[in-house]
MDAnalysis code that builds the backbone (N, CA, C; Angstrom):
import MDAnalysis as mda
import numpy as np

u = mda.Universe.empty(657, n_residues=219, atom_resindex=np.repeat(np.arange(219), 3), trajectory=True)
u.add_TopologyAttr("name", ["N", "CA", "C"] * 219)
u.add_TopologyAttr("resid", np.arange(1, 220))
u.add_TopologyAttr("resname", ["UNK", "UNK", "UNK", "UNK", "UNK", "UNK", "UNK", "UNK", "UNK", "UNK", "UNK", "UNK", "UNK", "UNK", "UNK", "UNK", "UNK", "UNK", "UNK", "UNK", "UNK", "UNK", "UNK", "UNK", "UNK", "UNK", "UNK", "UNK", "UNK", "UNK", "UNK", "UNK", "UNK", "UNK", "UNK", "UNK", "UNK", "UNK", "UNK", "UNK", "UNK", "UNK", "UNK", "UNK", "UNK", "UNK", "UNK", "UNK", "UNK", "UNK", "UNK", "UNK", "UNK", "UNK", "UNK", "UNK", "UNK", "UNK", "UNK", "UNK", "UNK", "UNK", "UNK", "UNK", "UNK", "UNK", "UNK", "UNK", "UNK", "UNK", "UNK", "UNK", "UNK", "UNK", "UNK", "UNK", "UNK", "UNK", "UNK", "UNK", "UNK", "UNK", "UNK", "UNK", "UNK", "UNK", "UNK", "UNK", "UNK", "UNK", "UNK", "UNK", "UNK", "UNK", "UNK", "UNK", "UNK", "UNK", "UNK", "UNK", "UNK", "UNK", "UNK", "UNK", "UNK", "UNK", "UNK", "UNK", "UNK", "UNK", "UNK", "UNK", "UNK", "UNK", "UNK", "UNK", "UNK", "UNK", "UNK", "UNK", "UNK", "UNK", "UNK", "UNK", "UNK", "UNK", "UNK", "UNK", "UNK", "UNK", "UNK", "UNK", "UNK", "UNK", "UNK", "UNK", "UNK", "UNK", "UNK", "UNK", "UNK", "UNK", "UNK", "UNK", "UNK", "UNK", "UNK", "UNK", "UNK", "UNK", "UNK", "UNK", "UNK", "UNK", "UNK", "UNK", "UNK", "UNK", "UNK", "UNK", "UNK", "UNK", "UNK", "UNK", "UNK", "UNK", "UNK", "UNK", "UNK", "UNK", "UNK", "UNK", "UNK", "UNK", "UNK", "UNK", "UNK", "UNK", "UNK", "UNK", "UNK", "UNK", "UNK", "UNK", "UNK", "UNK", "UNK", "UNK", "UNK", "UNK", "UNK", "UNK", "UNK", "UNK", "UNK", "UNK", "UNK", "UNK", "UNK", "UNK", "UNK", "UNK", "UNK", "UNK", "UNK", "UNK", "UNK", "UNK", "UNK", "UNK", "UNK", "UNK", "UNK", "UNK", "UNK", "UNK", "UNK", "UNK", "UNK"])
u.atoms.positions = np.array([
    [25.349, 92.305, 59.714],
    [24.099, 92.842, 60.257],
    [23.879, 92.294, 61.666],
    [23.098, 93.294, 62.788],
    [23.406, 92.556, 64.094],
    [22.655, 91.574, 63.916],
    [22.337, 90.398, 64.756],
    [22.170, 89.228, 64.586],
    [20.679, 89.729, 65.504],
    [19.866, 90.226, 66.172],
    [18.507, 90.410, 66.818],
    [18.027, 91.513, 65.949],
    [18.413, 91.749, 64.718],
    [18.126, 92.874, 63.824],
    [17.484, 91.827, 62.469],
    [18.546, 90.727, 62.342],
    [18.188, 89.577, 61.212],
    [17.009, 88.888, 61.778],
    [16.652, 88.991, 63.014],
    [15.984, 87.760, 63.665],
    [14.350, 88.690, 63.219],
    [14.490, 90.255, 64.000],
    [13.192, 90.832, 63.404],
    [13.226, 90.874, 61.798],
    [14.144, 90.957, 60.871],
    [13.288, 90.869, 59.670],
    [12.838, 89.587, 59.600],
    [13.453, 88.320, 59.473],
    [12.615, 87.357, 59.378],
    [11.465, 87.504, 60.087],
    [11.029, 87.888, 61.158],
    [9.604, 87.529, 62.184],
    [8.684, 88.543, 61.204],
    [9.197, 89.766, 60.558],
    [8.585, 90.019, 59.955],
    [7.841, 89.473, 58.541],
    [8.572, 88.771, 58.000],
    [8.215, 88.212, 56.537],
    [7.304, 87.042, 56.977],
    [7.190, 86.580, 58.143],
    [6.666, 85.269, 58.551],
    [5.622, 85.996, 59.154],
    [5.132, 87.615, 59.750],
    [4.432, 88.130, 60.169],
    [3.269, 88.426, 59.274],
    [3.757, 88.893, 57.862],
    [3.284, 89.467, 56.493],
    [1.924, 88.070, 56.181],
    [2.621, 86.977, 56.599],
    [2.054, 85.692, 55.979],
    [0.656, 84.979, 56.496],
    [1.163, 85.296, 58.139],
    [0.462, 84.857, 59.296],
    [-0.198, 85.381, 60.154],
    [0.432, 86.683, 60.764],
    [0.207, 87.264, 61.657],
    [-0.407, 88.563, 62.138],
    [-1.129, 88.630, 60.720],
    [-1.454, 90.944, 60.790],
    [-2.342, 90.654, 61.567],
    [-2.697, 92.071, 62.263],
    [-3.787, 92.568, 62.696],
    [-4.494, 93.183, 62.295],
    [-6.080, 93.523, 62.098],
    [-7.192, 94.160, 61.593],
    [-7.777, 94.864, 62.390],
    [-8.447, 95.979, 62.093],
    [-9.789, 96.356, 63.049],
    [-11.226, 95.367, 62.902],
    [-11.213, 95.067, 64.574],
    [-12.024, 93.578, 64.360],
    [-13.438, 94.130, 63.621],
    [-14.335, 93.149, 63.142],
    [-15.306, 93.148, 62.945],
    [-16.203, 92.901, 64.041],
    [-15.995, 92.851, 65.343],
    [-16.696, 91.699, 65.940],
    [-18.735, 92.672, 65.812],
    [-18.688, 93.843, 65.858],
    [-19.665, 94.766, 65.664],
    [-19.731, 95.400, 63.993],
    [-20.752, 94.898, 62.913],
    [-20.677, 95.390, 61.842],
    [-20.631, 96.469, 61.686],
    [-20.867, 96.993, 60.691],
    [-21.189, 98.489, 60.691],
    [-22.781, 98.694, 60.117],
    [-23.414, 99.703, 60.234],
    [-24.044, 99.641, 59.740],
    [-24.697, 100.466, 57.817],
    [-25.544, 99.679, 57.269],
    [-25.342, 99.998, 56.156],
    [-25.071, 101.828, 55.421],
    [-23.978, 102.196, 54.909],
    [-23.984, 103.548, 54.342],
    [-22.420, 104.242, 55.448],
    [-22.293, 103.244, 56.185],
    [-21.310, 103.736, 57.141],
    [-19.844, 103.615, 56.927],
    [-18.757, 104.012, 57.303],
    [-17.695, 103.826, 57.396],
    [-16.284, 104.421, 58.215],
    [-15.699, 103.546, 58.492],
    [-14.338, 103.702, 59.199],
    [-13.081, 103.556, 58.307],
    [-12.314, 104.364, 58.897],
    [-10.786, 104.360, 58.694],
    [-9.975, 104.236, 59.695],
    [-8.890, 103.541, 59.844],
    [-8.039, 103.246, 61.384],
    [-6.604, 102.783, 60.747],
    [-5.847, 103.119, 61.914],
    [-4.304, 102.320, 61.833],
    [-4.098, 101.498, 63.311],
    [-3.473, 100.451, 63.372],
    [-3.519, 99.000, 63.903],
    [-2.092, 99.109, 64.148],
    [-1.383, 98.916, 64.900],
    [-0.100, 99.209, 65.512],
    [-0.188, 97.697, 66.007],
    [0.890, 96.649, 65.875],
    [1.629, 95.793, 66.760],
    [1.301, 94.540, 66.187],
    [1.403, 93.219, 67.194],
    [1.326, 91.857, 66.287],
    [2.091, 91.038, 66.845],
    [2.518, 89.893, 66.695],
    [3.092, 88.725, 67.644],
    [3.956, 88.860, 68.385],
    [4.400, 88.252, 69.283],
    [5.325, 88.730, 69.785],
    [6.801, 87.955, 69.752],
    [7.920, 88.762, 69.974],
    [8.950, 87.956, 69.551],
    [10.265, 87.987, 70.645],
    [10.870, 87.279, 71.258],
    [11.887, 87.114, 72.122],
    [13.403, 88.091, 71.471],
    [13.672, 89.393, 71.644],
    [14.720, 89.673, 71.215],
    [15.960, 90.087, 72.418],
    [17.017, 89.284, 72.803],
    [17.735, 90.068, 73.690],
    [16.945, 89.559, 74.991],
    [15.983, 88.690, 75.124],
    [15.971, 88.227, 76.623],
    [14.446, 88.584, 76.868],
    [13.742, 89.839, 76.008],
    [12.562, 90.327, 76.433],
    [11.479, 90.102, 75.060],
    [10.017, 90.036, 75.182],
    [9.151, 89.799, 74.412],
    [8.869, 91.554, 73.823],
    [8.989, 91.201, 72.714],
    [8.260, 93.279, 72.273],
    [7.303, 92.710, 71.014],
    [5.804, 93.229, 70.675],
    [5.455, 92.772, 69.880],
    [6.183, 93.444, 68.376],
    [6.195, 92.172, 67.396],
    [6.306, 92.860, 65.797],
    [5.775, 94.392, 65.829],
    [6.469, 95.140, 65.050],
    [5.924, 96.569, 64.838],
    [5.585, 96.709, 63.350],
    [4.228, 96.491, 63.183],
    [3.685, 95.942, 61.928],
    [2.354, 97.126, 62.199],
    [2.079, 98.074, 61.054],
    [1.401, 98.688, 61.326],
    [0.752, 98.742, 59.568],
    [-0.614, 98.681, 60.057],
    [-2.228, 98.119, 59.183],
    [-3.104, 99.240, 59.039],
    [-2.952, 99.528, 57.801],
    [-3.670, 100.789, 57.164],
    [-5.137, 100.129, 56.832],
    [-6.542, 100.242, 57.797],
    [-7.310, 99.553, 57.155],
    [-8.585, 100.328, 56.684],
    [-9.884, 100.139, 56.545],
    [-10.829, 100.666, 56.466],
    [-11.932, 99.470, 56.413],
    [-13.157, 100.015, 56.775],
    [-14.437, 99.276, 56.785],
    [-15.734, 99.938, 56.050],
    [-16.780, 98.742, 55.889],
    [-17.580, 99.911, 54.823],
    [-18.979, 99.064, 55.326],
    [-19.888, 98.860, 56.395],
    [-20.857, 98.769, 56.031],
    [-21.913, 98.514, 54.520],
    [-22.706, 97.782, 54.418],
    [-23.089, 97.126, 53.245],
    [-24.785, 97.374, 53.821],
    [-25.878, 96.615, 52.781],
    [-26.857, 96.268, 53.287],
    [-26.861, 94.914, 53.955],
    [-28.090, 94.778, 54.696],
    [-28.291, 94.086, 55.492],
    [-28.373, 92.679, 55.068],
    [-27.605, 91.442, 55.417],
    [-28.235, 90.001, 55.031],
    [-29.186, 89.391, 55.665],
    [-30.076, 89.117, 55.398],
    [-31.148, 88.124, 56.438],
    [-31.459, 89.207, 57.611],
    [-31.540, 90.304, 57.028],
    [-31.939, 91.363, 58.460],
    [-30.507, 91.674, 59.678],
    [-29.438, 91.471, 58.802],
    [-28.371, 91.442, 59.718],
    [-27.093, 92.144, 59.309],
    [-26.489, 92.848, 59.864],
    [-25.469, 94.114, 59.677],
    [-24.487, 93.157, 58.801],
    [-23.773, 93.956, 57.904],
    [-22.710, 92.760, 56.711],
    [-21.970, 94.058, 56.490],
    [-21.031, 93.652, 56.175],
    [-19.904, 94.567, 55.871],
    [-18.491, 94.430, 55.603],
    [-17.671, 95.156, 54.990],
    [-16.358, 94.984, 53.884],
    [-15.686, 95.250, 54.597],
    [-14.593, 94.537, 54.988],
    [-13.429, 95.593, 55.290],
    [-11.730, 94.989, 54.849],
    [-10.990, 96.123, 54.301],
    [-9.984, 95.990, 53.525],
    [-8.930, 96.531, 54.268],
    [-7.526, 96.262, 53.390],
    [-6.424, 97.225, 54.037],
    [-5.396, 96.931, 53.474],
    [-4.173, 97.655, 54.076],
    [-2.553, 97.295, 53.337],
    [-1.835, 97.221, 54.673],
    [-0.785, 96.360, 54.456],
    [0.304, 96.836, 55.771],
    [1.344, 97.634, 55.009],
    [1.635, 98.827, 55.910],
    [2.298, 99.856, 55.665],
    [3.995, 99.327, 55.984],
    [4.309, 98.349, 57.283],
    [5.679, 97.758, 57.454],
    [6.407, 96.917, 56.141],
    [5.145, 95.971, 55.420],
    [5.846, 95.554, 54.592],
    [6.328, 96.283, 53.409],
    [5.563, 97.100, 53.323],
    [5.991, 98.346, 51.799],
    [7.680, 98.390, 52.063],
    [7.962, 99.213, 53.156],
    [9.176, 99.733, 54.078],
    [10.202, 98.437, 53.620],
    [9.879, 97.069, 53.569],
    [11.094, 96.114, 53.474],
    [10.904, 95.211, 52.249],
    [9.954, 95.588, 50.909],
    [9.960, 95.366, 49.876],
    [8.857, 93.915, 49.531],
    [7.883, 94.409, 50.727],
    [6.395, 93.341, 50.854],
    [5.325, 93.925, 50.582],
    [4.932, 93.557, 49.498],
    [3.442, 94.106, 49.125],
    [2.593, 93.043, 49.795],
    [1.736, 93.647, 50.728],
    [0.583, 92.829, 51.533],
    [-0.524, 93.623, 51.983],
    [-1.993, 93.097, 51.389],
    [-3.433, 93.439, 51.559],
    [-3.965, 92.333, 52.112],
    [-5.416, 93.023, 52.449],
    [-6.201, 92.077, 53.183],
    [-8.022, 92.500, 52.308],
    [-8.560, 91.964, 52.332],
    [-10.237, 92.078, 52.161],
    [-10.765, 90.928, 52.859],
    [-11.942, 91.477, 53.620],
    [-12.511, 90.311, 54.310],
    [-14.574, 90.980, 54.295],
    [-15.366, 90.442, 54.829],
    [-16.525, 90.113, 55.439],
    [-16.711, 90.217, 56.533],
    [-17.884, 90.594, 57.183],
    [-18.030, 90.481, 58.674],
    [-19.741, 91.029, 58.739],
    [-20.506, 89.439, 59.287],
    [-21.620, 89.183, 59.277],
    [-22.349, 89.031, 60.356],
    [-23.377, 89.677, 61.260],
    [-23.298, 89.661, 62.499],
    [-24.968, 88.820, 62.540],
    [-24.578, 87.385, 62.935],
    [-25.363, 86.122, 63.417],
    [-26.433, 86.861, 64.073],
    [-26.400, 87.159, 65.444],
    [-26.943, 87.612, 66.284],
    [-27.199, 88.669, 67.002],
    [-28.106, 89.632, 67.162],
    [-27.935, 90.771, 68.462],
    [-27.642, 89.916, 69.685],
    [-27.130, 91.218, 70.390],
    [-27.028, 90.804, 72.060],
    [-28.165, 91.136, 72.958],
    [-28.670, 90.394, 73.863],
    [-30.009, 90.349, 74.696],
    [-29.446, 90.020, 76.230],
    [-29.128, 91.060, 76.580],
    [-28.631, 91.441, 77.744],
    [-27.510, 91.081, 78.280],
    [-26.981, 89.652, 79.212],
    [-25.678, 89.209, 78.818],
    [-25.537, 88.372, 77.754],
    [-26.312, 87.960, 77.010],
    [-26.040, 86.827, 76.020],
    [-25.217, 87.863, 74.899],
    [-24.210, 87.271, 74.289],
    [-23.617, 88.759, 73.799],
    [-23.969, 87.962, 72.447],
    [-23.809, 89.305, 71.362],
    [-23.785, 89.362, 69.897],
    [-22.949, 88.630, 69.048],
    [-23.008, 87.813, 68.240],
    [-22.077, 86.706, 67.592],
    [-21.749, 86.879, 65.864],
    [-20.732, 86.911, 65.657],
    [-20.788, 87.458, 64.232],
    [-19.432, 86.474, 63.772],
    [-19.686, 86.393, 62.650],
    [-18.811, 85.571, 61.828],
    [-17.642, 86.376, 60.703],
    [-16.570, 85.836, 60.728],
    [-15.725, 86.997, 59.759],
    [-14.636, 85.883, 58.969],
    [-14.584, 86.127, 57.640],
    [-13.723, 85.654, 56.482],
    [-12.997, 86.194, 55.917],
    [-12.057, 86.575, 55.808],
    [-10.909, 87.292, 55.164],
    [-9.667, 86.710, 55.021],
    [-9.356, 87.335, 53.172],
    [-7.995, 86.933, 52.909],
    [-6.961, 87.370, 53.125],
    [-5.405, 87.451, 53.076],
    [-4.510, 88.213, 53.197],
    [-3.452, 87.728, 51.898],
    [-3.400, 88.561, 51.254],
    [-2.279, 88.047, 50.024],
    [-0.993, 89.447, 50.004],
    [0.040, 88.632, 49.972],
    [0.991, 89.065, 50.533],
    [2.244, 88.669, 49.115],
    [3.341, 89.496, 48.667],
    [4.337, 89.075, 48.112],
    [5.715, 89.882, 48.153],
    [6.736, 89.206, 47.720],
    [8.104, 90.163, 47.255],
    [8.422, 90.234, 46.124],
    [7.165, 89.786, 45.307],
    [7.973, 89.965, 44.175],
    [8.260, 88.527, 43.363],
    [8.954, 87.569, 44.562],
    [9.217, 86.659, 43.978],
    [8.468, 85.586, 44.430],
    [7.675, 85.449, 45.636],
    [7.316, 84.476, 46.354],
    [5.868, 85.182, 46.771],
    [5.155, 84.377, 46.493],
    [3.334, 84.521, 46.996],
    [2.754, 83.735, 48.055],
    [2.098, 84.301, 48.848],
    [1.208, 83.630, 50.269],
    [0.182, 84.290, 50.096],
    [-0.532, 83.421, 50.271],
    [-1.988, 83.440, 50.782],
    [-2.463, 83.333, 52.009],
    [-3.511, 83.512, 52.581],
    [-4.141, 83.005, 53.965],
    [-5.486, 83.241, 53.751],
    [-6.448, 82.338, 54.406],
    [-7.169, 83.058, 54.476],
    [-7.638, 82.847, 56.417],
    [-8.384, 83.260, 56.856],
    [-9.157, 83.679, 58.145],
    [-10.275, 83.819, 58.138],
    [-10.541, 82.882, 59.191],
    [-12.170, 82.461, 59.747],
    [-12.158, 82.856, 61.176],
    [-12.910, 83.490, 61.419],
    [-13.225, 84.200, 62.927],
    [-14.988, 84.230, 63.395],
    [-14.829, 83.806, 64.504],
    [-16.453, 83.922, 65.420],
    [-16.092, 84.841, 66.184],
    [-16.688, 85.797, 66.485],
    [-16.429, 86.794, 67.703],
    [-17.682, 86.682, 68.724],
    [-17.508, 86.520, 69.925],
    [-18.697, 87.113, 70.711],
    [-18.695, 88.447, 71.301],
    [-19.472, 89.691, 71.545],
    [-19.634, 90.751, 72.140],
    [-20.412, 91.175, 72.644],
    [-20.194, 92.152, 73.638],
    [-21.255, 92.714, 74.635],
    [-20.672, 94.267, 74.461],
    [-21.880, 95.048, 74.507],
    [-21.885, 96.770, 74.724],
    [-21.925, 97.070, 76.007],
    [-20.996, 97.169, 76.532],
    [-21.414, 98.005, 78.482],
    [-21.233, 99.471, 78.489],
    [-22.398, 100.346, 78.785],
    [-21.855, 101.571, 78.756],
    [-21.095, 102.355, 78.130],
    [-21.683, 101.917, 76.683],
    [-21.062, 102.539, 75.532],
    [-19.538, 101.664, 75.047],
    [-19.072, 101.227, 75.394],
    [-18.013, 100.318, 75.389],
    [-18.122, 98.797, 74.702],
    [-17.284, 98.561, 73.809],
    [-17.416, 97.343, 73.407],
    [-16.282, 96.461, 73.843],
    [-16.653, 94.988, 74.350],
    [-16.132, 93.869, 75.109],
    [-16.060, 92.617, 74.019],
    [-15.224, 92.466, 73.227],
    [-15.329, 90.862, 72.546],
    [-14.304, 90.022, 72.944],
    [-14.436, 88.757, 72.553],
    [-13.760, 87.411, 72.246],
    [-14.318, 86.482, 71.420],
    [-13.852, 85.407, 71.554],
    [-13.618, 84.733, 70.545],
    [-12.300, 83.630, 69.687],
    [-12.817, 83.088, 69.004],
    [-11.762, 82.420, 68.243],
    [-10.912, 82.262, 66.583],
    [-10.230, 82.640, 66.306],
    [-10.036, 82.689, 64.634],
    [-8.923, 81.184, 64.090],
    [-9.066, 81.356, 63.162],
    [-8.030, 80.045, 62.234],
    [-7.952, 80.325, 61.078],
    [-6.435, 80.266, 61.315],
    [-5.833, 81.021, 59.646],
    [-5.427, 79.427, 59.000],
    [-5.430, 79.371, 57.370],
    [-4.955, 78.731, 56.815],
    [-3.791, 78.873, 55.719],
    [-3.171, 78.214, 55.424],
    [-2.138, 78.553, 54.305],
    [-2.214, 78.142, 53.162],
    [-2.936, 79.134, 51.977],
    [-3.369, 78.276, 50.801],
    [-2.477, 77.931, 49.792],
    [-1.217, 77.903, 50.089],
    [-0.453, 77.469, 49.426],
    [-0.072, 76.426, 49.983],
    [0.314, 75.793, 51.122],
    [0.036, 74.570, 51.237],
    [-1.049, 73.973, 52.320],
    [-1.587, 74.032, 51.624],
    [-3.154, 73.029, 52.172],
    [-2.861, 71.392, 53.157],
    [-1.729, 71.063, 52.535],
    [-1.583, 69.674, 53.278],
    [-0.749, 69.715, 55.015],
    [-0.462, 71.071, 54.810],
    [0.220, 71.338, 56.322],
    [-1.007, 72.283, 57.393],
    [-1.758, 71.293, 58.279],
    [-2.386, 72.394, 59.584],
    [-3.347, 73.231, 59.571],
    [-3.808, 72.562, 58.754],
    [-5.403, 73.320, 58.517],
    [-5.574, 73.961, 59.433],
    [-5.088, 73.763, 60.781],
    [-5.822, 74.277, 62.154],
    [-4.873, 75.341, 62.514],
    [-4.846, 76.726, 62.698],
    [-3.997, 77.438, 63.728],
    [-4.923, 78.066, 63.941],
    [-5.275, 77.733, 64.829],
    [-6.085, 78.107, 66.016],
    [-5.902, 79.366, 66.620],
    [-6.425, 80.841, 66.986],
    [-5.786, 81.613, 67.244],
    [-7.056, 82.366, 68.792],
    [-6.963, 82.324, 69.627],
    [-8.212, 82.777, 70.323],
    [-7.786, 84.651, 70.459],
    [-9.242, 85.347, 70.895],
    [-8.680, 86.892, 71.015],
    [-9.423, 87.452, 71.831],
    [-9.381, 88.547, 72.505],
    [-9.990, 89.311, 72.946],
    [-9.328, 90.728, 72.967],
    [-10.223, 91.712, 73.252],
    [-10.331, 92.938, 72.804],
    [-11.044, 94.094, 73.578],
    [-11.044, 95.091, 73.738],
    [-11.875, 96.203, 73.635],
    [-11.687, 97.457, 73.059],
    [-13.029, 97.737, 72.731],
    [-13.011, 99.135, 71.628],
    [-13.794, 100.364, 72.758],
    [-13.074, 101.622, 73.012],
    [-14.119, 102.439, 73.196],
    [-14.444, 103.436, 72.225],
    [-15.296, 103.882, 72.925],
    [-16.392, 104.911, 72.051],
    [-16.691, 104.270, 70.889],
    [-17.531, 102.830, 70.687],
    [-17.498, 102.156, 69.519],
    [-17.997, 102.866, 68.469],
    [-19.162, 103.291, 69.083],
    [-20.364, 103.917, 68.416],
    [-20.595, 105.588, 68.167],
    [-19.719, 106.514, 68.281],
    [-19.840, 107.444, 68.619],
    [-19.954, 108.115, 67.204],
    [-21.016, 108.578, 66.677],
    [-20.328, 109.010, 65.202],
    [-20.122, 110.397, 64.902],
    [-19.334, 109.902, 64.075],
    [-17.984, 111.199, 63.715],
    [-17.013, 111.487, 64.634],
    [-16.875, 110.257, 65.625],
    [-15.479, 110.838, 66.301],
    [-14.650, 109.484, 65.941],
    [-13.652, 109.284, 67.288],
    [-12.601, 108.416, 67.204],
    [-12.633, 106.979, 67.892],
    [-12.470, 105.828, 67.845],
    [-12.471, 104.783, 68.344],
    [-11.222, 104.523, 68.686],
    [-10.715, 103.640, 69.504],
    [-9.467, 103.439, 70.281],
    [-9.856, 101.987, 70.466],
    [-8.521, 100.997, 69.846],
    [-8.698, 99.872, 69.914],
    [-7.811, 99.119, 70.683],
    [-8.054, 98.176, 71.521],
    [-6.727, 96.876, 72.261],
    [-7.328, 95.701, 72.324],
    [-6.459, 95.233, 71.636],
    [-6.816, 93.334, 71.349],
    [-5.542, 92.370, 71.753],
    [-5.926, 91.469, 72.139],
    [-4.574, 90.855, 72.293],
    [-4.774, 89.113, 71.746],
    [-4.175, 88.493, 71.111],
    [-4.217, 87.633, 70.486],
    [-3.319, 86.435, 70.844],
    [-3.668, 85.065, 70.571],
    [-3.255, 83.397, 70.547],
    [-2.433, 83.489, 69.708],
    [-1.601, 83.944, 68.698],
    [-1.483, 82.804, 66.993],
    [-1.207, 81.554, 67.330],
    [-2.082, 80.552, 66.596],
    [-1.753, 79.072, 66.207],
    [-1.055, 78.810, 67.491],
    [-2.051, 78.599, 68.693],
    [-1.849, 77.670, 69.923],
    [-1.247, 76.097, 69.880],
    [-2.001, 75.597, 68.907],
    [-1.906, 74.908, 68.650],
    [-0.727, 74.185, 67.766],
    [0.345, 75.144, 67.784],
    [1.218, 74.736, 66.760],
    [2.664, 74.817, 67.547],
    [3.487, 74.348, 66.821],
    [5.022, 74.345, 67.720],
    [5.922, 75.147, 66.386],
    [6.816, 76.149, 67.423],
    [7.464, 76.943, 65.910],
    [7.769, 76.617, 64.966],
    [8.040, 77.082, 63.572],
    [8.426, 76.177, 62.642],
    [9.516, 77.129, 61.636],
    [10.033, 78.323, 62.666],
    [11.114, 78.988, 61.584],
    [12.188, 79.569, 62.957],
    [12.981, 78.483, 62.757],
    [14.020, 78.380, 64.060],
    [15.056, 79.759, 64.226],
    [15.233, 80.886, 63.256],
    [15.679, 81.812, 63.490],
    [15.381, 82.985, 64.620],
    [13.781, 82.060, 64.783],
    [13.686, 83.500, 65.875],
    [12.806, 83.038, 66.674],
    [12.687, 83.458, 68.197],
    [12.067, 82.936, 69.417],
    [10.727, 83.725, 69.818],
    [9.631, 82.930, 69.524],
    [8.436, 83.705, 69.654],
    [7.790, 83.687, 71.525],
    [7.407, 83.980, 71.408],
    [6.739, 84.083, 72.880],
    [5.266, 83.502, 72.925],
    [4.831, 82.518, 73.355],
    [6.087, 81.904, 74.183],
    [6.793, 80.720, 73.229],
    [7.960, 80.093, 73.494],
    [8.733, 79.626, 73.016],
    [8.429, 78.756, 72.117],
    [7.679, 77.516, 73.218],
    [7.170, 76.082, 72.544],
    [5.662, 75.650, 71.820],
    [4.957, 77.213, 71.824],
    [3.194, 77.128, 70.917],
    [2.776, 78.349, 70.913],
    [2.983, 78.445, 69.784],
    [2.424, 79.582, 69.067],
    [2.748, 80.866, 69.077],
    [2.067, 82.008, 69.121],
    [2.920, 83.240, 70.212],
    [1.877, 84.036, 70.072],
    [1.833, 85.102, 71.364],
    [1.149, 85.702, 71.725],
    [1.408, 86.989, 71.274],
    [-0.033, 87.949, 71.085],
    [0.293, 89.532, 70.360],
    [-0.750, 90.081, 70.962],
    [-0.130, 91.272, 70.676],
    [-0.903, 92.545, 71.236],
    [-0.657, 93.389, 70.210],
    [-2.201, 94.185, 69.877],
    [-2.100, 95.653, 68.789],
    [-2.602, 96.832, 69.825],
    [-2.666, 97.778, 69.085],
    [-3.388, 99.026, 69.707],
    [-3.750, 99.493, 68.319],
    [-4.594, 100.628, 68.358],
    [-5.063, 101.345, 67.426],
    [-5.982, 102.107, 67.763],
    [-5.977, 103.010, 66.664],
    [-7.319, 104.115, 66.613],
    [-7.616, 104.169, 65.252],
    [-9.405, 104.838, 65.104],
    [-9.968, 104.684, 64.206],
    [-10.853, 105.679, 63.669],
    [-11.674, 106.348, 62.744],
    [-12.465, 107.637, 62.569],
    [-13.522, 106.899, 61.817],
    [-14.784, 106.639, 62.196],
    [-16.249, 106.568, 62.047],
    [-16.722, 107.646, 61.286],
    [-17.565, 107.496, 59.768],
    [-17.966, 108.089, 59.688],
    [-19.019, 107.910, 58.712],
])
């Protein structure tokens, strides 16, 4: 098998574990509402000299809930469609709770928890993900960042911390009944030095950097 062909399946199985992408929460939905979207891309990986992100693509959906404490809450789930393709069953369900409105530049702050459980069959991972987002609406347009940290609940005694920072924009967030168009680009675990020597992430010596795209249908 070519040898930058072995290197993407591994980045993938280590992708399944660590690395998906979602349609952010950083804006809830509101209660009775819902989206459907696909999420294209994900860390990035050194093959042949050049960085291309994972091609990991995230079947997700979102569902608006009632309100907590007077504040937008909402579900959102999904599957990755890449791992089916190489014999990885992997979902996600998470939360996404929005702290604060935004009051002019002070932007909107929302909190998000979600798991990802992932297997082949023979071997099980967990994760779960903690995310703060901040956002601002300009002209119909949504602007976030922020920070997330994934953990590995299968082993708890390794790195509690991967640190992952993000930013993003969505247009036409709000438009309902049409389409949203998403670009985020992501940290994974800055804070960390590689730890699966088969394959060269970008950048080399902490963590690696990703980019998704996507679109989405509000409704």
């Amino acid at each position: 098998m070519n040898g930058n062909l072995i290197k993407l399946l591994t980045a993938l199985i280590s992708l399944l574990a660590f690395g998906c992408s979602t349609m952010n929460g950083a804006r809830p939905l509101a209660s009775g509402q819902h989206e459907i979207g696909l999420i294209l891309g994900g860390p990035m990986v050194n093959l042949g000299g050049s960085g291309i992100p994972i091609p990991s693509a995230i079947l997700g959906a979102r569902t608006g809930l009632n309100k907590v404490l007077d504040r937008s809450f909402e579900l959102d789930y999904g599957l990755n469609l890449t791992g089916i393709a190489f014999g990885v069953g992997q979902t996600h369900i998470g939360a996404s709770w929005q702290l604060s409105e935004q009051s002019d530049f002070v932007p909107a702050v929302t909190l998000t928890d979600r798991f990802y459980l992932a297997s082949d069959g023979k071997t099980f991972w967990a994760v779960n993900q903690q995310e703060i987002l901040l956002s601002w609406l300009i002209k119909d347009q949504l602007i976030y960042t922020g920070i997330g940290n994934y953990i590995d609940l299968g082993n708890l005694s390794d790195h509690l911390l991967r640190l992952t920072p993000v930013v993003g924009l969505t247009i036409d967030p709000f438009e309902a009944g049409g389409f949203r168009y998403h670009l985020e680009g992501r940290w994974f675990a800055l804070n960390k030095e590689p730890e699966i020597e088969a394959i060269v992430w970008v950048p080399s010596d902490r963590g690696a950097y990703g980019l998704n795209f996507g679109f989405s249908y509000q409704f």
